[in-house]
Structures are given as structure tokens and as C-alpha cells.
C-alpha positions in Angstrom: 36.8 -153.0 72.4 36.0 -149.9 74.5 34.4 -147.4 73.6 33.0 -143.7 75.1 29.6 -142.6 74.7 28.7 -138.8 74.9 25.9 -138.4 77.0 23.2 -135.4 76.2 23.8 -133.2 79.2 20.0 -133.2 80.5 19.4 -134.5 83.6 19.9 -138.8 83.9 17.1 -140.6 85.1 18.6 -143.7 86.4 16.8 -147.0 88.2 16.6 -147.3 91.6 15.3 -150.8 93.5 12.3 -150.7 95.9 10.5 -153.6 97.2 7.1 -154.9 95.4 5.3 -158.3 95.9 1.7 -159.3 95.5 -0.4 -157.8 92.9 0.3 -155.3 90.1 2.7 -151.9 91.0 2.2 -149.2 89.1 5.4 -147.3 89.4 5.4 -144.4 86.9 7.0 -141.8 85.9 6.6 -138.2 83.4 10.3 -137.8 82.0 9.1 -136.5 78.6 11.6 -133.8 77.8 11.8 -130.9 74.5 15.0 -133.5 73.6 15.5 -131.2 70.4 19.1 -130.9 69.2 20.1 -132.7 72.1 18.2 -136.0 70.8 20.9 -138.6 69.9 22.0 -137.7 66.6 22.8 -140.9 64.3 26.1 -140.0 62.5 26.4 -142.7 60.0 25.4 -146.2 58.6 27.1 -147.8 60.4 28.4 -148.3 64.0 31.2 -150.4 66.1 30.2 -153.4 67.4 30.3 -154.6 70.9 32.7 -157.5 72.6 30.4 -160.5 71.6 32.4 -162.7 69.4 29.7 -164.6 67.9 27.5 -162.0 66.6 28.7 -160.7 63.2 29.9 -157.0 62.7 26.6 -155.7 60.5 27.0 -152.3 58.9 23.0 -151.0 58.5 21.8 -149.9 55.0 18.8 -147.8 54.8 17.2 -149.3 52.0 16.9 -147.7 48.4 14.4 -148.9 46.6 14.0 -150.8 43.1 11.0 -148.7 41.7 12.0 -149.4 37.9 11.1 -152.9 37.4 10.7 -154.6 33.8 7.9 -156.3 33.4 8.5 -160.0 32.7 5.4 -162.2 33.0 2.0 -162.8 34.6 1.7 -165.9 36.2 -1.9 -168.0 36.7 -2.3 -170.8 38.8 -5.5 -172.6 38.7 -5.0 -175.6 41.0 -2.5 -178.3 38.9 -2.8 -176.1 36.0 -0.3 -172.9 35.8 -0.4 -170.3 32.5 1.9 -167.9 31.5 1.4 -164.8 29.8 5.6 -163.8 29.0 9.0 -164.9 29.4 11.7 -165.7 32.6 9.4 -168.6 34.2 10.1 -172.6 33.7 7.1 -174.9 34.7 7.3 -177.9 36.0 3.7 -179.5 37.3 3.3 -176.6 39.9 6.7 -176.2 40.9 6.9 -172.3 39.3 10.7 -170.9 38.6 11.9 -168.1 37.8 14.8 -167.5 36.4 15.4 -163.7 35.0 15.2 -160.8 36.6 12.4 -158.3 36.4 8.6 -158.0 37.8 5.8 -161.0 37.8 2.4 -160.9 38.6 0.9 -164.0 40.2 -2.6 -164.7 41.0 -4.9 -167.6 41.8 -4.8 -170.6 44.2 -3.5 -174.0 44.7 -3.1 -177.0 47.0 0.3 -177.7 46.4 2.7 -175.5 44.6 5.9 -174.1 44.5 7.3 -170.8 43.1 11.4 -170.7 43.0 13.1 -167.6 42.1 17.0 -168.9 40.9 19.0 -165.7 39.0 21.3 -164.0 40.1 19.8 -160.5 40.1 17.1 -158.5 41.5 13.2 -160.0 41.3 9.4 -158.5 42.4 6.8 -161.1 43.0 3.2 -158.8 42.7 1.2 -161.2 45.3 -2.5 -160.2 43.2 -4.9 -162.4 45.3 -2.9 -165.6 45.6 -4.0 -168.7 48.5 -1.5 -170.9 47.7 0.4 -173.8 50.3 3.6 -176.0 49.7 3.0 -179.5 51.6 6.8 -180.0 51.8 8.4 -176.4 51.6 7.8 -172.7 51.3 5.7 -171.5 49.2 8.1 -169.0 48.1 11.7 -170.1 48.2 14.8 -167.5 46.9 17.2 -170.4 46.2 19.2 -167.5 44.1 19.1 -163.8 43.9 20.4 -160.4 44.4 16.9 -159.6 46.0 13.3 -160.5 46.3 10.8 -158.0 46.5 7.2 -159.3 47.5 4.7 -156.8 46.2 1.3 -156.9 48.0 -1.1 -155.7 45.4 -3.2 -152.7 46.3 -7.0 -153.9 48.0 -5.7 -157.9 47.7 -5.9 -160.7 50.3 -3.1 -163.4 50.3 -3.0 -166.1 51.9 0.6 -168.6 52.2 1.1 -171.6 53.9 3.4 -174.7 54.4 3.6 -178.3 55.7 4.5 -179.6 58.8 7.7 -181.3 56.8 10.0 -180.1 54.9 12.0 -181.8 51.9 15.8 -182.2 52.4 18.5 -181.7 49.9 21.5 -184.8 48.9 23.1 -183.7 52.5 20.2 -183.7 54.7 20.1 -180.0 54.9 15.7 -178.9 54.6 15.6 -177.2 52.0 13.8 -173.6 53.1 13.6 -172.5 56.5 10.1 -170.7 56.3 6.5 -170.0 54.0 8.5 -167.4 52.2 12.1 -168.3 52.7 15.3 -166.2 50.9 19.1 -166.8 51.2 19.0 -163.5 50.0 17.8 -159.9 50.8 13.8 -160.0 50.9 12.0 -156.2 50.9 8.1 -156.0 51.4 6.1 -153.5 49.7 2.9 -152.8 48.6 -0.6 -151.7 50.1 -2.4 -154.8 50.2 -2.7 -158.0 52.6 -0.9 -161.2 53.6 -1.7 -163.5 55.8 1.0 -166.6 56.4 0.4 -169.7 58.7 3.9 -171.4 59.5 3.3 -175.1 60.1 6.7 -176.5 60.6 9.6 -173.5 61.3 9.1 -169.6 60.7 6.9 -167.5 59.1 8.8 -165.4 56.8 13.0 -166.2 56.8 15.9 -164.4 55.1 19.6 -165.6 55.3 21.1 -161.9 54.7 18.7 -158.8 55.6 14.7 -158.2 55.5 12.6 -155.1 55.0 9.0 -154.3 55.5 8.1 -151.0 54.2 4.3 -151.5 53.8 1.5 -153.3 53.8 -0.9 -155.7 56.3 1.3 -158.8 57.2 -0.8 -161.4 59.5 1.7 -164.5 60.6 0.8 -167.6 62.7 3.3 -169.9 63.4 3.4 -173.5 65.9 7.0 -173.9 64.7 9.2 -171.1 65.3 9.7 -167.5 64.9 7.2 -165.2 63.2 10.3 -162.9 60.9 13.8 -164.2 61.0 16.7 -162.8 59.6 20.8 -163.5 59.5 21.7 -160.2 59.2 19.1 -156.6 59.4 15.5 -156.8 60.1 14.3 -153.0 59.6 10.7 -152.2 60.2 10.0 -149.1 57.9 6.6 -149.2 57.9 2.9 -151.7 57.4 1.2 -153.3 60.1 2.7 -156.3 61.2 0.5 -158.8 63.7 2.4 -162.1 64.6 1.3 -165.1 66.9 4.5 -167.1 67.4 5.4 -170.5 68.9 9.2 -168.6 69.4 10.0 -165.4 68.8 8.1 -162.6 67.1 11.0 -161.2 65.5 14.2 -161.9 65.2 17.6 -161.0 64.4 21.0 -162.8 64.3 22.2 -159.4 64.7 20.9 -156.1 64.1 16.9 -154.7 64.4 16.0 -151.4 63.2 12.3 -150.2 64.1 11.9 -146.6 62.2 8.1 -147.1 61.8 5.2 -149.1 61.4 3.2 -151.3 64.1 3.7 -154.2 65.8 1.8 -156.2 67.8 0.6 -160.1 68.6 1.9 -162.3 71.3 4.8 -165.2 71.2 5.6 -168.4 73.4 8.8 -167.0 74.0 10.6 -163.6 73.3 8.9 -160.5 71.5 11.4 -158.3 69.9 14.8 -160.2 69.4 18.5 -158.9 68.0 21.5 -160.8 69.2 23.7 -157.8 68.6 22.0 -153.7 69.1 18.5 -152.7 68.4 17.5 -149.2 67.6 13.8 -148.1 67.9 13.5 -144.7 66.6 9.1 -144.4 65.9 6.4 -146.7 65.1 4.0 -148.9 67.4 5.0 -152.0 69.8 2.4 -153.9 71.5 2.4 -157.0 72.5 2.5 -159.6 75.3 5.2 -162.3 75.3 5.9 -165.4 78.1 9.6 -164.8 78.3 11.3 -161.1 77.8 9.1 -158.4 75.8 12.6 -157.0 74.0 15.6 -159.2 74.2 19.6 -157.8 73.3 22.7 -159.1 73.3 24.2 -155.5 73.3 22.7 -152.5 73.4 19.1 -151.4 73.0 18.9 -147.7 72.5 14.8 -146.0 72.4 14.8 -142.8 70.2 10.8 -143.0 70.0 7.5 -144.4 69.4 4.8 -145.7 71.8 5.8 -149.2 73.0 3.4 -151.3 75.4 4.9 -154.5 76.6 3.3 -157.1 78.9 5.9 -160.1 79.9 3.9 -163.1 81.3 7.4 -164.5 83.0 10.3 -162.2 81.6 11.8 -158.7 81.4 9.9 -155.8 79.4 13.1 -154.6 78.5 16.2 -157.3 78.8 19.8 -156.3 77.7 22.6 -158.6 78.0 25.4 -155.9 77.5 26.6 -155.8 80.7 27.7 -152.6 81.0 26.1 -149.3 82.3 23.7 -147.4 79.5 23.3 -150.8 77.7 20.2 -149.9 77.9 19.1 -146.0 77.0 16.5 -144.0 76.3 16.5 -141.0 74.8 12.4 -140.7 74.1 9.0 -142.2 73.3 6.3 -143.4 75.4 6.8 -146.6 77.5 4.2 -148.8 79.3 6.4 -151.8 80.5 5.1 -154.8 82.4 7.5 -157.6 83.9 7.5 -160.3 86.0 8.0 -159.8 89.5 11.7 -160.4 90.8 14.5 -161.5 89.9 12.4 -160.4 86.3 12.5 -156.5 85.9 10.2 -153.9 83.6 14.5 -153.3 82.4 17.0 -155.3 83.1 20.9 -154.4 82.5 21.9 -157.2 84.7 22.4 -154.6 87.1 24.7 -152.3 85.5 22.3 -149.4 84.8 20.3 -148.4 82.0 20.2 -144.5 81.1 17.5 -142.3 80.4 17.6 -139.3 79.0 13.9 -138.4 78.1 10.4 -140.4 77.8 7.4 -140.8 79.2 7.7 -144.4 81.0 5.5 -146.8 83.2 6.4 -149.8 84.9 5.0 -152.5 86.6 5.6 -155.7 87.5 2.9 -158.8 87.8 1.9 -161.5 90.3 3.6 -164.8 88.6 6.9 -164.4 90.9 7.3 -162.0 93.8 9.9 -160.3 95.5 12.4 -157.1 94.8 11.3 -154.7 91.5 12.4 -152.0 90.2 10.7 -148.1 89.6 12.3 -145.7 87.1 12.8 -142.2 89.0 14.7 -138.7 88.3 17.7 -137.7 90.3 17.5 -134.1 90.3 20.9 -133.8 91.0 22.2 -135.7 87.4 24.4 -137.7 90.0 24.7 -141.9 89.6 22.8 -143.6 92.6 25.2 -145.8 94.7 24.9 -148.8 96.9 24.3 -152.1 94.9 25.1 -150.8 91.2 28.5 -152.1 90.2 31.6 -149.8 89.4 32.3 -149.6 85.9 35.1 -151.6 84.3 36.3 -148.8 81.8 34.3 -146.9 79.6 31.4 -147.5 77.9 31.0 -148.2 74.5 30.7 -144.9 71.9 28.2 -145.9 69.2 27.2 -144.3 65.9 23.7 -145.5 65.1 21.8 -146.2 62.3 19.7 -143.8 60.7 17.3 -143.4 57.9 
């Protein structure tokens, strides 16, 4: 489907290729602009997808929060033995379910437990100082909800982690896909700590959409990624520090970052969303082997301060294929690629567009040969020679907003 995209009618800062082998180039550049009512405006929830057929069109819902929770029960494990103080939980050994909706508080430690949540409405788990680890599956597994809330209590350290197996169900199928692992919606809240180690897949896993709104999330994983989600990841707020054996984060299709930091390293990709990804504020740094931030569509900058050190990929890496699949309207940038054919922002060669930011490339030592600088062109105009026409217009988005 084609699309056209208004452009704000400051100057465009576009790429242009120079030459840089050996060690580090520094190739900067001040485009920090007053953006003001000429900032992209986001129009609505939810935007047009682009051309690729096997990413799912994903309207984005700011979250609203469940505030009013009923109280159900306050769950204590004490190695094999677990009490409860209330109603909506089933015990079984240390396999924990729950299975009405409202609020439970769950404290203490184990070896080798479960907790299930399987209703079909809305559920907070209050993490109040837990260590707990699943040798065979997640610790925390939404077999059945509307949503699962994980509530880090305030001044609280919790600690989750799983096996390096996982048990299957009568088809074959593993049953869980992470430490805390959803078919549903899973929202993080809360002021306190949690720190996850991933032994056989990811770290923390939803089948529909995931929000992180607060708290101090720590995630190690040697299987997979550190967050995965089907559908939206949106990054609201918290700190968020993630060593990953894949990806740091990732999205089947759509990543929203409106605040919040990030930072840690991965084996593979950083930042991941197989459709669009908006950043619009928050903190990015980290260093990744393959590509820093990695789109199928469209990557679109609004704000924040993002540093990014690819080992072997792109800083910035959109697979859109078509000019302004990348663009920037703000923020501070410090970008570091490999050297050629890797780039500090790759369109494939189509062009990315900038409209504002402060940005800094560079490229490493690990493969030499052509980079690329971003520079002003005072006179608005497209540069020519090697950039490819463009085959129709470009697609018009309206993009999420908060």
C-alpha cells in the first residue's frame, strides 16, 4: 500500500557516503533544531501498516491502568511448604494456581516451584521479596488471563529463574517460553527490584503485548532473548539492564520507547520490532555484536539520548526499503557501526531523513572500507548520484502516542 508522508518543512539533513577504513571516524554533526510545533505530531493510536505480509497489522494502546485491585490472598512459600492467608489459590506441592481474579501478595523462596495464573480476567502478582526457580518451566506462567500485572514491591529484591529444560504438553509443544511467561498481556509496575536469569529460552515472554512502566528489571539470559513479545512491547518507564544470548528486546511487531532506560549488551541484535518502532524519550545504551536497532519497516526517533556501539552490525538498520524509512525528528545520537558494507544507519541505500537531532557517527575497525557521515544540505535539496529513485511515494504514517 502507498502511502505519503508530510515532511516538517525545516531543512533535511540527508546521508552522504565518504570513504573511512582503519581506525575509529568520528564523523559528527550539531542538527539540534527548536522542532516545536513542527515536531511530528502523533494523530492517533493507531497507524497503517507497511507492505510486509508476514508481520501482523498491530493497532498501539497506550496502556490504562488497573489501580483498583481486590485483594484476594497472601501467598508464603517456605521451600516445599506454601501457606495461604485467603481465597482464589489451589495448591498442589509447590505448583501455586490461581484461579480468580484480583491482587496476591507472594513472598518467600523455593527450589522448585511453580505459580500458574488460569482465569479468565485480570490478575496482580505483588512480587514482596520472592527467590524462587522452576527446574522445568517458568516460574511464573499466564496459562489464562485477561492480564497479568507483576507488582514489584516498593524497597524489595526478587530474584526468578528457570531450568535449562522445559516440560512439554500431550503434543510436544514446551509448555512456557520464558521465567515469567504470558499468552496474555503482562504490565510491570512497581518501585522495587527483579532480577531474572533465563537458562533455557527468554527472560520475560508475552504472546499478546508487554508493558514496563516502573521498576529495576536485571535479565540474564544464555538462551534467547532478554523481553519478547507477539504483539507491543512499550517501554513507559523503570530501568531495564539485559545481557542476552539473542536479542535484548524484541517484538514480532510493534516497539514503543516513551521512557525509561535501557542498557546491557546481546550476542545478537539490541532493539528489535519486525514491523515500526517509535522512540519518543527515555535512555538507550548498549553494545550489541549484530545491529544496535533492527526494523522491518520504519524506525522513526522523536527523542531521548541513545548511545549504540555495534561490534559487527548497523547502529541503526531499517529494512523498509524505501526513502525516510528511517527518520529523525530529535534526540541525541551517539552511533557506532561496523565499518563497510555495515553503516552507523542503514536504509539499504534508500535514504534515511532527518529533521532535527544532535547525532554522532562512527564506524570501528572489525571490517573496513566505504562509511557513511550524516551532514546538512543547506539547500533542503536530495543529494544525487548513487541514491536510488523512488518507486512512488512514501508511506504516510500516524504514530503512536501516549
Amino acid at each position: 500500500m502507498r502511502r505519503q508522508m508530510f515532511l516538517s518543512t525545516m531543512t533535511l539533513i540527508l546521508s552522504i557516503s565518504m570513504f573511512a577504513c582503519g581506525n575509529v571516524k568520528d564523523n559528527s554533526v550539531d542538527a539540534q533544531k527548536d522542532l516545536g510545533e513542527e515536531k511530528t505530531n502523533f494523530t492517533g493510536k493507531g497507524f497503517e501498516k507497511s507492505a510486509s505480509a508476514d508481520v501482523e497489522d498491530i493497532e498501539y494502546q497506550a496502556l490504562e491502568e488497573i489501580t483498583d485491585w481486590k485483594d484476594m490472598a497472601t501467598v508464603t512459600i517456605d521451600g516445599d511448604e506454601v501457606n495461604v492467608d485467603g481465597s482464589g489459590v489451589d495448591v498442589e506441592g509447590t505448583v501455586i494456581t490461581i484461579t480468580s481474579p484480583g491482587a496476591y501478595n507472594i513472598s518467600g523462596s523455593c527450589d522448585d516451584c511453580q505459580i500458574i495464573v488460569d482465569t479468565e480476567d485480570d490478575v496482580k502478582l505483588t512480587l514482596n521479596g520472592v527467590d524462587l526457580s522452576n527446574d522445568d518451566g517458568p516460574v511464573i506462567y499466564g496459562k489464562n488471563s485477561n492480564s497479568i500485572y507483576v507488582e514489584l514491591a516498593d524497597n524489595t529484591n526478587n530474584s526468578l529463574s528457570d531450568g535449562s529444560t522445559y516440560a512439554t504438553d500431550s503434543s510436544g509443544e514446551d509448555i512456557g517460553k520464558a521465567v515469567i511467561s504470558a499468552e496474555d498481556d503482562l504490565v510491570f509496575v512497581g518501585n522495587g527490584s527483579l532480577n531474572i536469569t533465563g537458562n533455557y529460552k527468554h527472560g520475560i515472554c508475552s504472546d499478546d503485548s508487554l508493558y514496563i512502566e516502573s521498576g529495576d528489571i536485571s535479565i540474564s539470559t544464555s538462551g534467547s532473548d532478554g523481553i519478547h513479545a507477539n504483539d507491543i512491547v512499550s517501554i513507559d518507564g523503570g530501568t531495564i539492564n539485559i545481557s542476552a544470548a539473542s536479542d535484548m528486546i524484541e517484538s514480532e511487531s510493534l516497539m514503543v520507547v516513551n521512557a525509561g532506560t535501557i542498557t546491557g549488551s546481546s550476542d545478537d541484535e539490541g532493539l528489535k520490532a519486525k514491523g515500526d518502532m517509535y522512540i519518543n524519550g527515555g535512555t538507550i545504551d548498549i553494545q550489541t555484536y549484530d545491529d544496535g536497532i533492527n526494523v522491518g519497516d520504519y524506525l522513526e526517533i522523536n527523542d531521548g539520548n541513545i548511545t549504540i556501539k555495534s561490534e559487527y552490525g548497523d547502529a541503526l538498520d531499517s529494512n523498509g526499503m524505501y526513502e525516510g524509512c528511517i527518520t529523525i525528528n530529535g534526540g541525541t545520537l551517539v552511533l557506532e557501526s561496523a565499518g563497510a558494507p555495515e553503516e552507523p544507519i542503514d536504509t539499504e541505500n534508500f535514504g534515511e531523513i532527518i529533521n532535527g537531532g544532535d547525532i554522532t557517527t562512527s564506524q570501528n575497525e572489525n571490517t573496513m572500507g566505504q562509511g557513511q557521515m550524516i551532514a546538512p544540505r543547506g539547500d533542503g535539496n536530495f543529494p544525487t548520484g548513487d541514491m536510488p529513485a523512488m518507486d512512488g511515494e512514501r508511506p504516510a504514517l500516524q504514530a503512536p502516542t501516549r
